[in-house]
N, C-alpha and C positions, 0 to 999 in steps of 0.2 A: 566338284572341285575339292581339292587337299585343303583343311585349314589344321590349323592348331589348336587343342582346346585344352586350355591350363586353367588348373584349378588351386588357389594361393589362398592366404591367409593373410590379413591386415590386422595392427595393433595400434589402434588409436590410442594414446597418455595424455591426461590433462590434470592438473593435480587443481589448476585456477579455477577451471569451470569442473569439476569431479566427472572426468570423462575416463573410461577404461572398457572400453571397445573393441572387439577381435569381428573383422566383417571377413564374410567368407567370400570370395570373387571367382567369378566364371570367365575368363578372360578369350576368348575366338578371335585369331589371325591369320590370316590366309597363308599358306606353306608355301614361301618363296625363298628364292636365294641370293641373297640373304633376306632372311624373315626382317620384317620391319614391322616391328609389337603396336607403332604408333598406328600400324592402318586398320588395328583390331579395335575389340569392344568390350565392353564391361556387357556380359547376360544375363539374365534369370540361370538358374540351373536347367540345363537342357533336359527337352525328352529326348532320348536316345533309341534308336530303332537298332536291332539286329543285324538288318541288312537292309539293301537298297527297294527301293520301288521295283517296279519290273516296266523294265523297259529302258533303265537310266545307264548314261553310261560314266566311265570314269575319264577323269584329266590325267593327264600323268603327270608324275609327281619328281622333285628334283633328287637325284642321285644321293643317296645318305653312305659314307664310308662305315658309319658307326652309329647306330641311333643311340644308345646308352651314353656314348661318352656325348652325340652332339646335345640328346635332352638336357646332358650334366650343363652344356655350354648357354642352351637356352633357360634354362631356370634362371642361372646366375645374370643373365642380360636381362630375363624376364622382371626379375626382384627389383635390380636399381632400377628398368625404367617406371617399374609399379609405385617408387619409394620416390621418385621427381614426378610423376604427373597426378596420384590419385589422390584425389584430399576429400577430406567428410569438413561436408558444413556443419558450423553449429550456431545458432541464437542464441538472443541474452538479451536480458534488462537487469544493466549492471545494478542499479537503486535498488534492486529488491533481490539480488543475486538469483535470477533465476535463470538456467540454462535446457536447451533443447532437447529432446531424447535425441538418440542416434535415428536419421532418416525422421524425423519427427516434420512435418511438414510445417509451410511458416503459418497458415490458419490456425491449425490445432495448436500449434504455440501461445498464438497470438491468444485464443480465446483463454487457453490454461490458464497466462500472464494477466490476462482481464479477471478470471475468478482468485488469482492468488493476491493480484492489487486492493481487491474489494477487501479482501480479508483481511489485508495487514492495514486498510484503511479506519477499518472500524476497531482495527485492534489500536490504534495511533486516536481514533476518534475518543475511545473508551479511556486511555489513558489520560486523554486531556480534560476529561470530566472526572476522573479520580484527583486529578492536581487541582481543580476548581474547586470540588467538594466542601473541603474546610474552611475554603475562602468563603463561598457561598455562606454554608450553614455558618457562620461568625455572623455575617452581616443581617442574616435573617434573623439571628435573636438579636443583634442589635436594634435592627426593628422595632422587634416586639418588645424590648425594653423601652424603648423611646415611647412608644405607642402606650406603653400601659402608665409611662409616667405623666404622658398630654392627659390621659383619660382621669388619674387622679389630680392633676393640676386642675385641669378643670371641673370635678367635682366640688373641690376645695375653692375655687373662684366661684361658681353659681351660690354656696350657701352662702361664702362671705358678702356676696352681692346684696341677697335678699337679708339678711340679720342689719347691715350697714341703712337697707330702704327701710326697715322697720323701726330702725332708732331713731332716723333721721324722721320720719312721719312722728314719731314720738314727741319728737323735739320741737317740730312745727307746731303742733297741734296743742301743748302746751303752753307755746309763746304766743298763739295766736289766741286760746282761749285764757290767757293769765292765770293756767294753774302751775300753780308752786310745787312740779314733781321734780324737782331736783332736776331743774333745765341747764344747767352749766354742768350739771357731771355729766349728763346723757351727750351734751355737746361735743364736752371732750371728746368721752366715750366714742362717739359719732367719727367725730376726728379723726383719732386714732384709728379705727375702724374702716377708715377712707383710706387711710395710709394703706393700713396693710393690704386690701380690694388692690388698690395700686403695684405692691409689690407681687402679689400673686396675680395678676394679671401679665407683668414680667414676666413672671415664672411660666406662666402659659406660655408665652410667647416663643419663652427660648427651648420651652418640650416641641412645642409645634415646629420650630425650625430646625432641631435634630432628630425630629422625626423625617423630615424631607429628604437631611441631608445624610439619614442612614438610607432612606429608598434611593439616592442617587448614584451612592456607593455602590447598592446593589444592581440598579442598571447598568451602571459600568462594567461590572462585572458579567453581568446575561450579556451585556454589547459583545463584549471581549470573550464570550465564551463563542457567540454565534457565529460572529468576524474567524476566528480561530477553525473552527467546524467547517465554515465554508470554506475558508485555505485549502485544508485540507481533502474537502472536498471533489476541489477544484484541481491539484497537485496530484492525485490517484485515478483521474477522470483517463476512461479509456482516450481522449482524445491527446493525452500527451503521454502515450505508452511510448515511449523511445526503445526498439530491439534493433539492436546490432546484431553483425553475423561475423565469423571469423574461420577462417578454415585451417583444419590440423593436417598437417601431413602425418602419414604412418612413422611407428619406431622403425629405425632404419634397422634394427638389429633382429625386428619382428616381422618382417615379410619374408612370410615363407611361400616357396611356388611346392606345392607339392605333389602334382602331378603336371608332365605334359603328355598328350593322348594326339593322336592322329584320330583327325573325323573329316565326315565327307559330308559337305551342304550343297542342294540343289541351288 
């Protein structure tokens, strides 16, 4: 049987998704009159033989007055209906602007878009622990300040403890055996001595409570860093890969037919 085998030129343009595309089409329609391009097919590039089998024979074929001038007429019908029916897919995940190669299939997309997410994940990860950093390292020597001033509060409360049990045994121990070692000064002494046991024991107190309440800070912080990590964790997860698809028609001005050929298919 007569068909038609035209060989065209498509130009995909996308400036949104950076598409610039020239596909090359093998277009087969059976030779009728009038030819009607919608009962053909898009092909592979054919093998083409020489000549027939042996034994086959021919259809005949429709009257042509002019094959030059009629191909001229078949190109130009050929173009506009290639430029209304043929469109190239393409995918996307607009979040991460990422678009399909031309004939890119939607698996191999899909998987690309799974290793390109991973990467801008950990890149959005990595950032967010550059911005915690200083926060972080603040509170951590706040810490260690807090921490080193409980350590010398408390130094300074154990000796004053025992100096204070030592005057005080003094002082007993003179009043009780009636020796005249200057028992009212040690008293005072004693006294006084009590007092300040007291106020440094304050002093502990309130290092020990801004010690907790620098570690609190800093949990807050680690909460707020791991909460953050998991968002994001959770936001790059192949399970919420959203790809859309959108189809281009060819530049109307770039479809070219540039051959049509008479062939014969069994």
């Amino acid at each position: 049987r007569p068909f038609l085998l035209a060989k065209a030129q498509l130009h995909y343009v996308s400036t949104k998704s950076d598409l610039d595309y020239w596909e090359n089409l093998h277009w087969l329609t059976p030779l009728e009159d009038p030819v009607a391009w919608r009962s053909g097919e898009a092909i592979a590039p054919p093998a083409l033989e020489e000549g027939p089998a042996d034994g086959v024979g021919f259809a005949p074929t429709p009257s042509l007055s002019s094959w030059e001038k009629t191909t001229t007429q078949w190109k130009r019908s050929l173009a506009a209906f290639l430029y209304r029916v043929q469109r190239l897919e393409q995918f996307s995940v607009p979040e991460i602007e990422l678009y399909s190669r031309p004939h890119e299939s939607a698996a191999d997309f899909r998987l690309r878009c799974a290793h390109a997410r991973r990467e801008k994940r950990d890149e959005e990860i990595e950032r967010l622990r550059q911005r915690f950093a200083p926060k972080l390292a603040r509170v951590e020597e706040a810490v260690l300040r807090a921490e080193a001033l409980l350590e010398r509060e408390s130094s300074q409360y154990g000796d004053s403890k025992l100096e204070t049990a030592m005057d005080f045994g003094a002082t007993l121990a003179g009043a009780l055996f009636g020796r005249k070692l200057g028992n009212v000064t040690r008293a005072r002494r004693t006294a006084r001595s009590a007092s300040r046991v007291a106020r440094e024991r304050k002093d502990v107190g309130r290092a020990r409570a801004k010690v907790e309440m620098q570690k609190e800070k800093l949990e807050a912080l680690e909460a707020e860093l791991i909460e953050k990590t998991a968002e994001l964790q959770t936001a790059y997860s192949e399970e919420g890969l959203q790809v859309t698809s959108v189809l281009h028609a060819p530049r109307k001005s770039d479809v070219i037919v540039e051959r049509i050929a008479l062939a014969w298919r069994r």
